[in-house]
C-alpha positions as a Python dict, from the first residue, in 0.01 Angstrom:
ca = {
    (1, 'X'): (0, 0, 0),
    (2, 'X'): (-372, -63, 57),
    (3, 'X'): (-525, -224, -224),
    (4, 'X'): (-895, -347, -311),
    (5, 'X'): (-917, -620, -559),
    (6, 'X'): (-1258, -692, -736),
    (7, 'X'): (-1283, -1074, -832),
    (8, 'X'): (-1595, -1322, -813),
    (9, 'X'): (-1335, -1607, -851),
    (10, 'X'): (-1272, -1675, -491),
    (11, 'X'): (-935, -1937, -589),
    (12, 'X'): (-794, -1636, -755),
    (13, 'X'): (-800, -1403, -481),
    (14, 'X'): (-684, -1632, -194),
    (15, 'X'): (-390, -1725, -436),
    (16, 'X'): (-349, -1337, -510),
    (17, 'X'): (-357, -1282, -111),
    (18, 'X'): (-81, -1480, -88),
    (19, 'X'): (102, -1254, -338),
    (20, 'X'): (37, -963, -170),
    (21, 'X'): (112, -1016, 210),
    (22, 'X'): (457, -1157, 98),
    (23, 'X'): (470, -771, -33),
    (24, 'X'): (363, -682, 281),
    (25, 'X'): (66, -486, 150),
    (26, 'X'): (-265, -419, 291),
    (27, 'X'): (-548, -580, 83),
    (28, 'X'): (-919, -651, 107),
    (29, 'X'): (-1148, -881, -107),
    (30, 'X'): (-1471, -785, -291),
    (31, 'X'): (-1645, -1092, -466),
    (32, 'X'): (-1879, -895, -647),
    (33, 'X'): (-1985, -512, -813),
    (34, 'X'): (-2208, -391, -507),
    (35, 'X'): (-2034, -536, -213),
    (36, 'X'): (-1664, -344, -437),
    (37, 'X'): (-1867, -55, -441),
    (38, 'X'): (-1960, -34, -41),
    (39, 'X'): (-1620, -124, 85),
    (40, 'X'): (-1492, 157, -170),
    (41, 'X'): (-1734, 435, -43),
    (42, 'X'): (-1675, 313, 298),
    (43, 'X'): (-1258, 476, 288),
    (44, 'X'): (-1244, 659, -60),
    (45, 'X'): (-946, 833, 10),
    (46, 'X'): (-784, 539, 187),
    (47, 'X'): (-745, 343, -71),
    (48, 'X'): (-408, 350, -347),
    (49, 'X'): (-511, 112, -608),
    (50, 'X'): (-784, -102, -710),
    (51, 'X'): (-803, -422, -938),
    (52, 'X'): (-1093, -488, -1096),
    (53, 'X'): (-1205, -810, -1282),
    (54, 'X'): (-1452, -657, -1582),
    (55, 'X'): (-1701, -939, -1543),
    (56, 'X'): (-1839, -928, -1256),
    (57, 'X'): (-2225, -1072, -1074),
    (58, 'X'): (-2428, -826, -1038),
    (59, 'X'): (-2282, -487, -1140),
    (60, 'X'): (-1992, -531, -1386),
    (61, 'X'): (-1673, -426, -1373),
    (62, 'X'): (-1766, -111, -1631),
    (63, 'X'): (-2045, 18, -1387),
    (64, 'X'): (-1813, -97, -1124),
    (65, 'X'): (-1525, 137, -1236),
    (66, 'X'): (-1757, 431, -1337),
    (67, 'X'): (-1923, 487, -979),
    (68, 'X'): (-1496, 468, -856),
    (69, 'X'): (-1445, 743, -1072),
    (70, 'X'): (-1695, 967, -955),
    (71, 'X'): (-1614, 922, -640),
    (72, 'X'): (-1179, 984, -717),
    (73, 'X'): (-1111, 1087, -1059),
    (74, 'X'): (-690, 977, -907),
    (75, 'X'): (-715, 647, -762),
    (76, 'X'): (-535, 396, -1012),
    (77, 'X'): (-739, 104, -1122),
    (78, 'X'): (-615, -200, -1317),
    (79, 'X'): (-888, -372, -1534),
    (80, 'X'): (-876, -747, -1547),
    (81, 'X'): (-1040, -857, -1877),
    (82, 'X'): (-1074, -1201, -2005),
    (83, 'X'): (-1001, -1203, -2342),
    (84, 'X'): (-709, -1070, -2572),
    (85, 'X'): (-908, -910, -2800),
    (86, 'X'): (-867, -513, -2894),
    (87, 'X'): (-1289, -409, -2858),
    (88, 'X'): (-1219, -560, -2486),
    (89, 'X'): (-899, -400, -2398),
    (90, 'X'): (-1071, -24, -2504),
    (91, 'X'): (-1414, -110, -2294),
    (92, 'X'): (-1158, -232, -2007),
    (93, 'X'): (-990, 144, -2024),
    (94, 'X'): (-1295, 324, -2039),
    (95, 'X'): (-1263, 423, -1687),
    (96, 'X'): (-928, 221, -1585),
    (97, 'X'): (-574, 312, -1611),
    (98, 'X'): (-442, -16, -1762),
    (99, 'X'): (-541, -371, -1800),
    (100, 'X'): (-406, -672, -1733),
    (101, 'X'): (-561, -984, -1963),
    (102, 'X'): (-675, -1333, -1811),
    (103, 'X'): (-570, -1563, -1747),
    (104, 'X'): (-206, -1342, -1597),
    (105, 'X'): (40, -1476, -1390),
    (106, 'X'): (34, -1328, -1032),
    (107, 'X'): (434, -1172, -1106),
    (108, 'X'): (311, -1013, -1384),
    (109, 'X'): (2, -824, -1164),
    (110, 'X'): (218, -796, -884),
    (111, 'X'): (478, -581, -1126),
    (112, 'X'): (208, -396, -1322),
    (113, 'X'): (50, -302, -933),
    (114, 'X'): (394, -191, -837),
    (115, 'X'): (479, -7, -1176),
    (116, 'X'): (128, 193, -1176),
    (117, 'X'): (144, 283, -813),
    (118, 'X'): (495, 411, -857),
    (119, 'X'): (339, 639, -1172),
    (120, 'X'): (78, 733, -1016),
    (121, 'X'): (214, 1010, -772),
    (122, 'X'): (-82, 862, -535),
    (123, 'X'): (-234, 1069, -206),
    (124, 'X'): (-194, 1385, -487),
    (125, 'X'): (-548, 1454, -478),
    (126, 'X'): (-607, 1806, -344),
    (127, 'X'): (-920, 1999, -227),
    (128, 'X'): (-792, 2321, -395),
    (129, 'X'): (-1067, 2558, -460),
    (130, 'X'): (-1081, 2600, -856),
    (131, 'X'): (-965, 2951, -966),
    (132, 'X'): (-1021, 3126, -1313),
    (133, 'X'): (-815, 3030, -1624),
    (134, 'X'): (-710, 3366, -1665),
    (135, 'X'): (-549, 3364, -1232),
    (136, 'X'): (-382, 3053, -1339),
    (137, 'X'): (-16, 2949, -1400),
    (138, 'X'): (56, 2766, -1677),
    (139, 'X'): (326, 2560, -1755),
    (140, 'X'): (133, 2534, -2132),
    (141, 'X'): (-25, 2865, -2277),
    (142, 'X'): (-116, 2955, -2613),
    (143, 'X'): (-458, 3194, -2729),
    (144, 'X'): (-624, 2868, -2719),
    (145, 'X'): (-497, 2635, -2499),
    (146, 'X'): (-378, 2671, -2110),
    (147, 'X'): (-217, 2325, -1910),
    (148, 'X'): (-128, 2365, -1529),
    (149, 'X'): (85, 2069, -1356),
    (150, 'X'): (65, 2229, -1045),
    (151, 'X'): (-363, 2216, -1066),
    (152, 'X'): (-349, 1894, -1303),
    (153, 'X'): (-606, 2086, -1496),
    (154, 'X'): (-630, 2181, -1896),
    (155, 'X'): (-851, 2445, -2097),
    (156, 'X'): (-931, 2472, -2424),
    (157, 'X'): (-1106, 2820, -2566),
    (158, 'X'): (-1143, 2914, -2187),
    (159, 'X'): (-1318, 2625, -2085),
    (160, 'X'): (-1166, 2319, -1852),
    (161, 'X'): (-1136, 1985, -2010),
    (162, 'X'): (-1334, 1793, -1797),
    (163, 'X'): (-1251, 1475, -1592),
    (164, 'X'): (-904, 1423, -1700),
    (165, 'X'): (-773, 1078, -1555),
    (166, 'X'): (-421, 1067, -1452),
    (167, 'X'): (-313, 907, -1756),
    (168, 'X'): (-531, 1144, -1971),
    (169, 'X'): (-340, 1446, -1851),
    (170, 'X'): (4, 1323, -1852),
    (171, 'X'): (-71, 1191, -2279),
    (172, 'X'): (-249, 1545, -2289),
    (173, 'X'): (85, 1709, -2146),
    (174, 'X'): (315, 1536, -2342),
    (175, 'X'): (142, 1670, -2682),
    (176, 'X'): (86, 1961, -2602),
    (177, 'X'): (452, 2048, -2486),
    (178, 'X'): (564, 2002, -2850),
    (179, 'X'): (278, 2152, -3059),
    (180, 'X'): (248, 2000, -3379),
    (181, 'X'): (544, 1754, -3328),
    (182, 'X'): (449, 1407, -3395),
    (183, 'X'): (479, 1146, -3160),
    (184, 'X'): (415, 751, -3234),
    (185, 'X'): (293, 530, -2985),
    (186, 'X'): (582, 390, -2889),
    (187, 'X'): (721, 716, -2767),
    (188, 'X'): (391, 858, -2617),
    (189, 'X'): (442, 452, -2423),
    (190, 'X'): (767, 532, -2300),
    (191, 'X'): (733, 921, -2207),
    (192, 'X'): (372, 853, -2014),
    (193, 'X'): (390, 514, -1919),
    (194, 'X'): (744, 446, -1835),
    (195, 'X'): (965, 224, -1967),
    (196, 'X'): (854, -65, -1766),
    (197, 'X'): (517, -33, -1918),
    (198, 'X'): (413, -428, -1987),
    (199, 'X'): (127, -338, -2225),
    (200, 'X'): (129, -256, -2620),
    (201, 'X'): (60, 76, -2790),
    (202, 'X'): (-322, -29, -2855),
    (203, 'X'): (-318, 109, -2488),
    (204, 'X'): (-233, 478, -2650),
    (205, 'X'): (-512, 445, -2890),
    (206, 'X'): (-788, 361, -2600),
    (207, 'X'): (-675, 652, -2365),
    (208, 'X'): (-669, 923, -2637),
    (209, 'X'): (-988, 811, -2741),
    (210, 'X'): (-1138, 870, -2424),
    (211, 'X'): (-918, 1214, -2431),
    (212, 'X'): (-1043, 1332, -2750),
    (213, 'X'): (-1427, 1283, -2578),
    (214, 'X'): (-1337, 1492, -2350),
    (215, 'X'): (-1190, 1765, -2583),
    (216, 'X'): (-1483, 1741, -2758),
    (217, 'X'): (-1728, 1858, -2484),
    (218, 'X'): (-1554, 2205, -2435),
    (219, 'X'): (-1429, 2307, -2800),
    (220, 'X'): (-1277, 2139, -3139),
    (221, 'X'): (-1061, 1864, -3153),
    (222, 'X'): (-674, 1950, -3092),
    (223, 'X'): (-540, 1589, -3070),
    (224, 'X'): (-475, 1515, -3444),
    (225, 'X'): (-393, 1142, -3587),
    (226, 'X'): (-86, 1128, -3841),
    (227, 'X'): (-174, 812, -4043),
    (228, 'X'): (41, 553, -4002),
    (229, 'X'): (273, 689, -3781),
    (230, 'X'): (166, 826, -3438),
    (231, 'X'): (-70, 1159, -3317),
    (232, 'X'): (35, 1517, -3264),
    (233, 'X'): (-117, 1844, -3075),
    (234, 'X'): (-224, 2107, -3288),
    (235, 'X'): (-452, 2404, -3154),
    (236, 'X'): (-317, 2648, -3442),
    (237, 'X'): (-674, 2641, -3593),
    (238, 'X'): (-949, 2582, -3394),
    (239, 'X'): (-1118, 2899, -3393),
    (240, 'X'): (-1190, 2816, -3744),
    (241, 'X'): (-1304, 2512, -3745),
}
């Protein structure tokens, strides 16, 4: 594994380094937003996960994290945030895949590193020329709403959903499959995060915030809340609305 971690606390990383060449993996320091950003550019497609602390000299972790994503909407990236607090652990997902809160023991980012990479399906990233909806092969297909796992890509009312992270997809995939079934956090945790997920379901509410944006800049809104219980899919009606 070649990993970049982002962290202006220079005791951290050299402890962290320890960590990781006892796993044997390949990792290289950034101490702050700019210097992450040019040792990023410098192998994009090199690299298979990134830790990044959200407050950062310079450019923060958020601007940090945003620039990644434009240049691999795949690569997994763990946010490091420094307080417990929900508001943080949403602005930490913005752009990241999980978070891990500070002060964390290094076992504890050493397993969530391990149990994202093994999620991730890494090196999947493809340079497929995009087709049509209508060419497509969906595994998902309704008169509204099309979802290909072999392309990773979703449409709603003809037009791709835009940007879908990893995560985003596979929550947006797991709805979908059982239209207007209900599913609470804890089983939308297990079925897209894995069982050896170490965060809480406030982690479901960022990403499908961040999903329903998305949604929102090709149609109307198909990712429905059920109050006090979980969300559902539900494209029955959207012509309509």
């Amino acid at each position: 594994m070649k990993l970049l971690m982002v962290e202006d606390n220079r005791s951290v990383s050299e402890m962290m380094s320890m960590f990781f060449q006892k796993e044997q993996w390949e990792a290289a320091f950034a101490y702050d937003g700019d210097e992450a950003l040019e040792m990023f550019n410098q192998q994009v497609q090199d690299w298979d996960i990134v830790t990044l602390d959200l407050n950062l000299p310079g450019k923060d972790g958020m601007e940090v994290a945003k620039e990644i994503r434009e240049k691999s909407k795949t690569v997994p990236i763990i946010m490091l945030t420094a307080r417990d607090s929900e508001s943080d652990q949403v602005l930490g997902l913005e752009y990241a895949d999980e978070y891990v809160t500070k002060p964390f023991s290094p076992i504890t980012l050493i397993a969530r590193i391990k149990a994202l990479y093994r999620r991730s399906g890494l090196k999947e990233e493809t340079a497929a020329p995009k087709q049509p909806a209508e060419t497509k092969k969906f595994d998902i297909n309704t008169p509204n709403f099309q979802l290909s796992s072999a392309t990773r890509e979703a449409y709603l009312l003809d037009k791709e959903i835009p940007d879908l992270t990893p995560k985003e997809f596979d929550l947006l995939k797991a709805l979908s499959s059982k239209p207007k079934q209900v599913f609470t956090r804890e089983q939308l945790l297990q079925q897209v995060w894995g069982y050896d997920y170490f965060g809480d379901e406030r982690t479901v509410d960022a990403h499908i915030k961040k999903l329903r944006h998305k949604i929102e800049q090709v149609g109307p809104q198909i990712i429905q809340t059920v109050w006090g219980v979980g969300y559902k899919f539900d494209d029955s009606d959207v012509q309509t609305k």
